[in-house]
C-alpha positions in Angstrom: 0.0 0.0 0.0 2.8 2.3 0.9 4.1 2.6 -2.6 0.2 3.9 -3.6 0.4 6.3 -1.8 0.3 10.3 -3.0 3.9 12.1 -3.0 4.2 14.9 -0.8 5.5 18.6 -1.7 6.2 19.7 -5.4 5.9 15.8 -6.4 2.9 15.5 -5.4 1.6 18.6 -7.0 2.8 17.5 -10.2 0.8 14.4 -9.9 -2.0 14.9 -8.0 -2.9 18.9 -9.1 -6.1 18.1 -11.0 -8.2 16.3 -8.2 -5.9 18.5 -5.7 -7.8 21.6 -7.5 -11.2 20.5 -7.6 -11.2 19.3 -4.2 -9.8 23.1 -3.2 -12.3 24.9 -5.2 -15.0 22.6 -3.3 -14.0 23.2 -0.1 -13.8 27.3 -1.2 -17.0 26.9 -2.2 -18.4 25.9 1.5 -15.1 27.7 3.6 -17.2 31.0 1.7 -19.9 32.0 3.7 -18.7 29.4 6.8 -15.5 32.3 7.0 -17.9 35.2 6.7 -20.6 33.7 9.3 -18.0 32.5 11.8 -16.6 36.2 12.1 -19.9 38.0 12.6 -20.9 35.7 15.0 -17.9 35.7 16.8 -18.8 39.9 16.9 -14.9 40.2 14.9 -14.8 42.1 11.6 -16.3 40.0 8.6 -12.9 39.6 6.7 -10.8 38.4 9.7 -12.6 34.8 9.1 -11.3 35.4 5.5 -7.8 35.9 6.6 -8.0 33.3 8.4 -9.0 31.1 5.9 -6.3 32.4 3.1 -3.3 32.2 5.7 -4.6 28.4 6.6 -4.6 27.6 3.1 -2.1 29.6 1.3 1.0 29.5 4.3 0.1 26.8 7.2 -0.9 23.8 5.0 2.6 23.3 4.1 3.6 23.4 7.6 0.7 21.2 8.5 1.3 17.5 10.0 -1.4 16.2 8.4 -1.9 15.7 4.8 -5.6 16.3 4.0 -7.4 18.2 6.4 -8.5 22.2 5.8 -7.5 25.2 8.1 -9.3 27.9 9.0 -11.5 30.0 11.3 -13.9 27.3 13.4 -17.3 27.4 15.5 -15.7 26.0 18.1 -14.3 29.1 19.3 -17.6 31.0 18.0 -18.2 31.2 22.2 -14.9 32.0 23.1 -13.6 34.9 20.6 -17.0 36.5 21.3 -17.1 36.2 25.4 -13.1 37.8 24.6 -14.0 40.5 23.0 -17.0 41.7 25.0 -14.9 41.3 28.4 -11.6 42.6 27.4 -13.2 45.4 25.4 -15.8 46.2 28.0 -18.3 47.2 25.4 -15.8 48.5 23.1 -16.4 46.2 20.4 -13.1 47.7 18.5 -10.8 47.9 21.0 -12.2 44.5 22.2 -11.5 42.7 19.2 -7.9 44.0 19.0 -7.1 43.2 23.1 -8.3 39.6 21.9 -5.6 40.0 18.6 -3.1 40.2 21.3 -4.1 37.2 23.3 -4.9 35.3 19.7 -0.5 36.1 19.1 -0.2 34.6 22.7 -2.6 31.4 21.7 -0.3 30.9 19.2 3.3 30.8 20.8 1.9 28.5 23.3 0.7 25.9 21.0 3.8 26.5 19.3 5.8 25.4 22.6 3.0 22.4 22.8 4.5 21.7 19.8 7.9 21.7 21.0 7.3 20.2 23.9 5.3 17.0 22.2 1.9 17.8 23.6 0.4 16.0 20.5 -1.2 13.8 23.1 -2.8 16.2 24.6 -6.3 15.2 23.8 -6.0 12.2 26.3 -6.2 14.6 28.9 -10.1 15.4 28.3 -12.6 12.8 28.4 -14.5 12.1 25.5 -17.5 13.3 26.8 -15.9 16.4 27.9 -15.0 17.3 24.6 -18.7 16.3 23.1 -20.1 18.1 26.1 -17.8 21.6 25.4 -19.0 20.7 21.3 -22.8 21.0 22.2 -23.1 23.5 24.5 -20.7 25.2 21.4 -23.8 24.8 19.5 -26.6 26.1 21.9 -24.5 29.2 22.1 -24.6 29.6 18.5 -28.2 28.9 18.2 -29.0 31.3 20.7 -27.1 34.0 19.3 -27.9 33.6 15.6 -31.7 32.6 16.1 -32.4 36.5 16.3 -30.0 37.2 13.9 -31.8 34.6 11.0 -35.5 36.4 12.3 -34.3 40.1 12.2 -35.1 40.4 16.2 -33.5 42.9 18.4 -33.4 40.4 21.8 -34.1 41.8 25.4 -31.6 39.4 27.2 -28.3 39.5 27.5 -26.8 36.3 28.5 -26.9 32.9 27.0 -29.7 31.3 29.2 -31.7 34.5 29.2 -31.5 34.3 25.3 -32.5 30.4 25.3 -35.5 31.3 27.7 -36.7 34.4 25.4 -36.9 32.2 22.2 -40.5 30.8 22.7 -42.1 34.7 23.3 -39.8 36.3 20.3 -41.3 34.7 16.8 -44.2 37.5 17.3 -41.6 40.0 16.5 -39.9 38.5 13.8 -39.2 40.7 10.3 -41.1 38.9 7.7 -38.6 39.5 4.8 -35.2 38.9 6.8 -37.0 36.0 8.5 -37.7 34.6 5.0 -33.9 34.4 3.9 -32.5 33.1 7.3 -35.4 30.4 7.1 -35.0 29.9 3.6 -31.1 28.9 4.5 -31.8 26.1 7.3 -34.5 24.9 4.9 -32.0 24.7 1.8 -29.2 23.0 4.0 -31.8 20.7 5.8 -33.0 19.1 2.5 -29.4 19.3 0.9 -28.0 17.1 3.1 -30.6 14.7 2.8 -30.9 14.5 -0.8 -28.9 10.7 -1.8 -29.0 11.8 -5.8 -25.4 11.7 -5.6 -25.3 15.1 -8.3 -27.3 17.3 -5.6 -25.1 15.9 -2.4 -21.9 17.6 -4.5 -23.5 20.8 -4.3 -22.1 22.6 -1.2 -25.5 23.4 0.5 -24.2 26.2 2.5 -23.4 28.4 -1.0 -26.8 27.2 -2.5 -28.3 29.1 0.9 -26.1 32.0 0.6 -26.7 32.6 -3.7 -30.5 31.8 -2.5 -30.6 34.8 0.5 -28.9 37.0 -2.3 -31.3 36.8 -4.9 -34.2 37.1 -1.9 -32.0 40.3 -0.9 -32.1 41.4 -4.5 -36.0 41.1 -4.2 -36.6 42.3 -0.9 -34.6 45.8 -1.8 -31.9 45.4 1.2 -29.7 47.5 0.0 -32.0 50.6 0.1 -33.4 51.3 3.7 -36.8 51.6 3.8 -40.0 50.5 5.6 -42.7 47.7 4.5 -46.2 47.2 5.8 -48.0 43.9 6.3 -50.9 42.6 8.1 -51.0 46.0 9.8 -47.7 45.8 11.1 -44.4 48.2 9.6 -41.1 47.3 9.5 -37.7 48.3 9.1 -35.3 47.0 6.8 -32.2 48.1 5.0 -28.1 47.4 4.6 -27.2 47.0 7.5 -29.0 43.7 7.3 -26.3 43.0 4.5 -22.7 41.9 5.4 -20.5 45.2 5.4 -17.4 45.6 4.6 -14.6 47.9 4.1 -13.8 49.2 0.2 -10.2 48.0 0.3 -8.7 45.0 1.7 -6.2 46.8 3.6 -8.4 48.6 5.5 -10.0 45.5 7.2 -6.6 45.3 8.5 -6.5 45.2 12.1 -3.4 45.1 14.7 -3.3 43.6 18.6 -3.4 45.8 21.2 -1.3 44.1 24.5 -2.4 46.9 27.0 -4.5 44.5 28.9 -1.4 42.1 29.0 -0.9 42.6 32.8 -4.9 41.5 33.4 -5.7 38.1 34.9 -9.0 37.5 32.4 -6.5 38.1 29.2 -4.3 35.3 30.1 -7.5 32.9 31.0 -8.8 34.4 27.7 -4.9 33.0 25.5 -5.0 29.6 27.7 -9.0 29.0 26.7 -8.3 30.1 22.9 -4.8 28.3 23.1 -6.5 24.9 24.3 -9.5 24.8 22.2 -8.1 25.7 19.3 -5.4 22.7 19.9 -7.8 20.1 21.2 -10.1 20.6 17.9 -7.2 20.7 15.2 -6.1 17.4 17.2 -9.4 15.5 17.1 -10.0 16.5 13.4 -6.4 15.0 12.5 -7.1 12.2 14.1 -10.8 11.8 13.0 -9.5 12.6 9.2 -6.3 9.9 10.0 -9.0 7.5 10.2 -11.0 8.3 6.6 -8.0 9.1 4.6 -7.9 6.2 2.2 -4.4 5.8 2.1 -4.1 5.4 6.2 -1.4 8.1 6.5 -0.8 9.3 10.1 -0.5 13.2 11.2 2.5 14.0 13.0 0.4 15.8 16.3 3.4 17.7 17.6 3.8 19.4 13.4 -0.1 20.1 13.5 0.5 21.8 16.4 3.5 24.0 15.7 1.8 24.6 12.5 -1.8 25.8 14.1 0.9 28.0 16.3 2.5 30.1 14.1 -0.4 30.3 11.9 -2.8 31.7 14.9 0.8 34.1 15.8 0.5 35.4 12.4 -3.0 35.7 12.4 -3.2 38.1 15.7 -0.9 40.5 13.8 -3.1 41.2 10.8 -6.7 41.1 12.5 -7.3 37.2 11.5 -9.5 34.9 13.8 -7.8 31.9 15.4 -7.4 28.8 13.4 -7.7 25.5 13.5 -7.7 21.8 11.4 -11.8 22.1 10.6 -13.6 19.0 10.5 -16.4 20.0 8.0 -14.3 21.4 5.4 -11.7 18.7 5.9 -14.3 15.9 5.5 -15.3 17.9 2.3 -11.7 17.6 1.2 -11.9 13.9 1.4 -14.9 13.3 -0.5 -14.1 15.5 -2.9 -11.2 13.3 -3.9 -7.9 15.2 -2.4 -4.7 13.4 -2.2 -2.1 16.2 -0.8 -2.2 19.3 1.2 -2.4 21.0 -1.9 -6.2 20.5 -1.5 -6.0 22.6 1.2 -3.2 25.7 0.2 -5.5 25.7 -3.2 -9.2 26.2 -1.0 -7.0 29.6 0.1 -6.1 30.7 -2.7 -9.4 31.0 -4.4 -10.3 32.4 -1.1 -7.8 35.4 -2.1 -9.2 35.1 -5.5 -12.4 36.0 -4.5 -11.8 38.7 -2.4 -9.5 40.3 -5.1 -11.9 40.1 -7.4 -15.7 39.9 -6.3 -15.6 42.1 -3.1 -18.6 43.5 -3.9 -20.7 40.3 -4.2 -19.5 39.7 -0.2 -21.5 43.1 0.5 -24.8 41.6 -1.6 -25.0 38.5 1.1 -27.8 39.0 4.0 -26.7 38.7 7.5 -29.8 36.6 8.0 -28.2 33.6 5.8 -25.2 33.4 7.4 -27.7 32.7 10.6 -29.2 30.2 9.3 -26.1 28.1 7.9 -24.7 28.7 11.5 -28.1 27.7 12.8 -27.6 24.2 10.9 -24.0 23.8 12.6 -25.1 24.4 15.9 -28.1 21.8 15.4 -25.2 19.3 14.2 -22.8 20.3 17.8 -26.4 20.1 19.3 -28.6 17.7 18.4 -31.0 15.3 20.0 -28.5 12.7 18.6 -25.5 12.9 20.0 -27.7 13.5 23.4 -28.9 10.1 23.0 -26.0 8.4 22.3 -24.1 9.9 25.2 -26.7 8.5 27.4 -26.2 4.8 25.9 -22.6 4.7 26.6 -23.5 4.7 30.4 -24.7 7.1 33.1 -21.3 8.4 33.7 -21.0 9.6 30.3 -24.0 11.6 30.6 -23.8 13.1 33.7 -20.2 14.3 32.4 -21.5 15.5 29.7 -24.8 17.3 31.0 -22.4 19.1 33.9 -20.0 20.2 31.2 -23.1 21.5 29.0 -25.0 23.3 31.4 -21.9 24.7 33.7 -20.7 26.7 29.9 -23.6 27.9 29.1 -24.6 29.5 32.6 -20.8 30.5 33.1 -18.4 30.2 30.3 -16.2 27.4 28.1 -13.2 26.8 30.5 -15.4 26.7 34.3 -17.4 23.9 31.8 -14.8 21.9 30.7 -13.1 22.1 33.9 -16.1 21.1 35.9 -16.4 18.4 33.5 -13.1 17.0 34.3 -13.8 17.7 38.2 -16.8 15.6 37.7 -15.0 12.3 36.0 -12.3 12.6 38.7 -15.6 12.4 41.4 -16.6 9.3 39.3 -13.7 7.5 39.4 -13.7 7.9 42.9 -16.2 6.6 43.6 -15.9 3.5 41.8 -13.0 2.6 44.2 -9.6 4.7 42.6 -7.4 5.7 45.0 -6.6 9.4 44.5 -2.8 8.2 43.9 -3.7 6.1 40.5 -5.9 8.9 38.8 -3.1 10.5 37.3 -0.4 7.7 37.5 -1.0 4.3 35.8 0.8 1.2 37.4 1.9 -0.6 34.5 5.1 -2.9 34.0 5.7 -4.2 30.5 7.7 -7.4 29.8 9.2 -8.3 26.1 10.2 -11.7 24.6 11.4 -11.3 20.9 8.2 -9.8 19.6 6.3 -10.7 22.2 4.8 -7.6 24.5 3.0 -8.3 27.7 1.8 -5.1 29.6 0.4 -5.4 32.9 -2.3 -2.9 34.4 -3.0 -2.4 37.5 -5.7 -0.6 39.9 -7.0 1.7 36.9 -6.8 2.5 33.5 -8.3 6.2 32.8 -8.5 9.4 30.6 -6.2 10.7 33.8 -3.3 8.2 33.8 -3.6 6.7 30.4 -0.3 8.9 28.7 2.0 6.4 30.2 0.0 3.4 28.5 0.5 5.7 25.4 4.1 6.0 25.4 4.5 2.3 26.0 3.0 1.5 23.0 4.4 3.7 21.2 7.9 2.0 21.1 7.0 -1.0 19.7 7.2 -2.2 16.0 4.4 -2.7 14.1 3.7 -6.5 13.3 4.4 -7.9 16.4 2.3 -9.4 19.3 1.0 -7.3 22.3 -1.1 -8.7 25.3 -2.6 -5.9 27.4 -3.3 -8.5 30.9 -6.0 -6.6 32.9 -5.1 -7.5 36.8 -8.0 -9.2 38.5 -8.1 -6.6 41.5 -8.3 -3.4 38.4 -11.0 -1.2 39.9 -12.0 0.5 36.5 -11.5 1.1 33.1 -12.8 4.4 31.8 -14.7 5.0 28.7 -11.7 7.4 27.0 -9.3 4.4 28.2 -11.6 1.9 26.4 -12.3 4.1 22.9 -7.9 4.1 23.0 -7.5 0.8 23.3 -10.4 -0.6 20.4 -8.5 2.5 18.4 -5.0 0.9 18.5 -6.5 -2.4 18.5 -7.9 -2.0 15.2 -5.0 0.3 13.6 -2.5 -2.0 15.1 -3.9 -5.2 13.1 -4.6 -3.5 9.9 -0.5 -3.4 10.0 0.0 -6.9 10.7 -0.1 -7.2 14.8 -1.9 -8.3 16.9 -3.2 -7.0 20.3 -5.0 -9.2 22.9 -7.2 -7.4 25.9 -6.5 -10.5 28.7 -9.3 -9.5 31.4 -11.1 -7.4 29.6 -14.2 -9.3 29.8 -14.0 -10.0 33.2 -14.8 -6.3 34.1 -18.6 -5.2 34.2 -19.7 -2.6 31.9 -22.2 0.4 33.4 -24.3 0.1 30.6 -24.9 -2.0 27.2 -22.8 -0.6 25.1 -19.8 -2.5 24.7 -16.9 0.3 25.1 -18.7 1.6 28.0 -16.7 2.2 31.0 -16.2 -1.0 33.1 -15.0 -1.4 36.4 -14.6 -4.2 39.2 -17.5 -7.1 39.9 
C-alpha cells in the first residue's frame, strides 16, 4: 500500500494537481460563507474569518502534519472569541477585538511550545465526553445568538440562558422579509443534506443558501433602507441587514493591542483560545487519519506548531484563530484530495475571491449566514448525540450534562473544567485511589516480539499517557497482550475508545493485540466500550 500512496510537496503537485484543485475549489466553495458567518458571529470584523481562511490555506498547509485536512476559522471558538472580545473590550467592540488579537498572538506561541514540547497527546487529557459536552453547548450558544439574527429580532436578554429562555415569546416580532432568507437557509441545507441523488449531495448546500438569501436580498430591496407594511404591522429593513465591509482589503486590516497584557482575564482568555483551538485541530487530524484512504498518520506535535505560528500570524493582521476544521476537511476527502495541496489551493481562491468579487460579499444577508450557522449548531447540538451519550453509560451523561449546562450559565473553560472535576468524582467513587488517577501502574515485559503489559488498579483518561508512550515504542507486526489484573477497579470509557482505536489500527498493519481480562470487568451500561470497572 505504501508505494500507492500520493507524494508529498512539489511531487505530489505534479501528480496529483487536477483532483488536488477540484477538491480546493470545493471546499472554497463551502469555507465562503462558513468564513464570513464564523466572524460575525464571533462579533470580529467580517474579513478576519477570510484571513483566516487564506493564511490556513495559502501558508500553514505546508507546515501542517497532516496531509488532507482544511484550516481555517472554526465554530468552536464562535463562544470564546466572542465572550473575549465583549470582556476585554468592556463594550468596546473595537478595542475588544484588537485586546483579543493580542491574546490570539499569545494562543499561538503556546501551541507552538505544545508543539515543541510533544503535547500531541494532549487530547487524552479530556474525556470524550468532555469534549462532546464543550461541542454541544458550542452549539446552543450559537443557536441562541444567531436565532435572532436569522429572524431580524432585536433580543431583550443578554446572557446565553436568558436568550435560550426568550426564544419561545420572540417569533411574534420577527421581520417577515429577513425571517424569510434566514429560514430559507436552514430549509436549503436541511434538504441538501438529505438529498442521496449523488449530483445534488456535491453541491455545497451552504453556497446554495447563501446565492438563494442573495437573490431574496435582490427582491426584498436590502440594500435601500426603507420601511414595509404587512398585516398591519411596519417594519424596518435596509443594509445594515447586508454583510459590510470595508472598500479596500487593507483597510480591514486590524493590529493587537497588548495593554491589557498585565490583566488576569486576558491570560485565561490566551489559555481558553490556546487549548481549544489545539484540542479541535487534534481531534480532526485524528478523526481525518482515520477516513484518509491511504491510512497516512498526522505527526500531532507538526499540527500543532503549524496551528501555532499560523494563529501568531494571524493576531498580527486582524485574523480569527485557526484551527484543522472538520467539516471542510471531511469535504476535502470526499471531494477526492490526495495532498495538502487541496488545502493551500481552497486559500487561494479564497484570495481570488476577495481580489476580485468584493462587492458580491457586501450583496449576502446577514440573516443567511444565521441560518447556515443555525444548521452547525443543530449538528454540535442535536437530540443525537444526546442520545447516544446516554447509551454509553450514566457516567458519560452526567459528564456530559455538567459540562453542557456549567458553559452555558458561566463560560467554556469553568465547563470543561467542571467536567473533568466531575470524571475525577466518578472515578472515585468507583474505588480509585486518589494516587492512581493521574499515574497508571503498568510494568511491560518483552520476549522477541512478544509484549505483555500489565495494568494495575485503573486504566483512565487521567493516567492513560503512560500506556500511550508504552505502545508507542514497539514495532508494528508484532504481538502485544494488554493483561488486565484481576483486582483493576475501572477502566474508563476514554481508556476503552484508545484501546479498540489501536487495536484495530495495530492489526490492519500486521499485529496483533490481545485485551487479557477485559471481559471479566462489568460494563455500566450496554454498550460494549462503556466504562467498566470491578464485579
Amino acid at each position: 500500500m505504501n508505494k500507492d500512496k500520493p507524494k508529498d510537496w512539489l511531487p505530489g503537485l505534479k501528480e496529483n494537481w487536477r483532483s488536488d484543485i477540484v477538491s480546493g475549489f470545493v471546499v472554497f466553495l463551502i469555507a465562503l460563507p462558513l468564513c464570513l458567518g464564523i466572524s460575525l458571529a464571533s462579533g470580529a470584523p467580517p474579513m478576519a474569518g477570510i484571513f483566516s481562511g487564506i493564511v490556513g490555506g495559502l501558508f500553514v498547509s505546508f507546515m501542517s502534519g497532516s496531509h488532507l485536512t482544511i484550516n481555517g476559522p472554526a465554530a468552536g471558538l464562535i463562544a470564546v472569541v466572542l465572550n473575549s472580545i465583549f470582556v476585554m473590550g468592556g463594550g468596546d467592540a473595537k478595542l475588544g477585538f484588537e485586546i483579543t488579537l493580542a491574546a490570539i498572538v499569545f494562543a499561538g506561541l503556546i501551541q507552538v511550545l505544545l508543539g515543541i514540547l510533544k503535547a500531541g497527546n494532549l487530547t487524552i487529557y479530556f474525556p470524550i465526553s468532555v469534549v462532546h459536552g464543550m461541542m454541544a453547548a458550542i452549539g446552543i450558544i450559537i443557536i441562541s445568538k444567531q436565532f435572532y439574527v436569522a429572524l431580524g429580532i432585536s433580543p431583550n436578554a443578554k446572557t446565553i440562558l436568558g436568550l435560550l429562555l426568550e426564544i419561545p415569546s420572540s417569533f411574534v416580532h420577527l421581520n417577515p422579509e429577513v425571517a424569510m432568507i434566514g429560514i430559507s437557509a436552514i430549509v436549503i441545507i436541511s434538504l441538501l443534506t438529505k438529498i442521496q441523488n449523488p449530483y445534488f449531495k456535491k453541491l455545497p448546500a451552504p453556497l446554495v443558501a447563501v446565492l438563494v438569501g442573495i437573490i431574496l436580498g435582490f427582491v426584498f430591496d436590502l440594500a435601500d433602507e426603507h420601511s414595509y407594511t404587512l398585516l398591519n404591522q411596519t417594519y424596518q429593513i435596509g443594509p445594515e441587514k447586508l454583510v459590510n465591509l470595508p472598500n479596500h482589503i487593507y483597510e480591514s486590516l486590524s493590529f493587537p493591542n497588548f495593554s491589557r497584557w498585565r490583566d488576569g482575564n486576558f491570560w485565561v482568555m490566551v489559555v481558553t483560545i490556546a487549548l481549544i483551538a489545539s484540542i479541535e485541530s487534534l481531534l480532526t487530524a485524528t478523526a481525518v487519519d482515520n477516513t484518509d484512504p491511504y491510512r497516512r498518520k498526522s505527526n500531532m506535535d507538526q499540527e500543532l506548531v503549524a496551528k501555532g505560528i499560523g494563529n501568531f500570524f494571524l493576531g498580527w493582521i486582524g485574523g480569527l484563530p485557526i484551527i484543522a476544521e472538520v467539516v471542510r476537511s471531511s469535504a476535502n476527502i470526499e471531494n477526492g484530495a490526495k495532498t495538502r495541496w487541496s488545502n493551500f489551493f481552497h486559500g487561494l481562491f479564497l484570495l481570488l475571491f476577495i481580489l476580485l468579487l468584493p462587492g458580491l460579499i457586501h450583496r449576502i444577508p446577514l440573516a443567511s449566514l444565521a441560518g447556515i450557522l443555525i444548521m452547525v449548531g443543530l449538528k454540535l447540538a442535536s437530540p443525537h448525540v444526546f442520545k447516544e451519550t446516554y447509551k454509553k453509560g450514566w457516567d458519560q451523561i452526567v459528564i456530559f450534562l455538567v459540562t453542557v449546562v456549567i458553559t452555558i450559565v458561566e463560560d467554556l473553560l469553568v465547563g470543561v473544567l467542571c467536567g473533568i472535576i466531575t470524571a475525577i468524582l466518578i472515578q472515585m467513587y468507583f474505588g480509585v485511589k486518589f494516587r492512581y488517577i493521574f499515574i497508571a501502574d503498568i510494568k511491560i515485559e518483552s520476549n522477541n516480539k512478544m509484549h505483555t503489559l500489565y495494568v494495575k488498579h485503573a486504566l483512565l483518561f487521567s493516567n492513560m499517557i503512560s500506556l500511550k508512550l508504552l505502545l508507542r515504542k514497539i514495532s508494528f507486526g508484532e504481538r502485544i497482550d494488554v493483561k488486565f489484573d484481576e483486582n483493576v477497579k475501572m477502566i474508563g470509557f476514554s481508556a476503552i475508545e484508545f484501546l479498540q482505536s489501536f487495536k484495530r489500527d495495530y492489526e490492519e498493519r500486521g499485529g496483533q493485540v490481545n485485551l487479557i481480562g477485559f471481559e471479566d470487568l462489568k460494563p455500566i451500561s450496554a454498550y460494549y466500550g462503556a466504562t467498566r470497572v470491578h464485579k
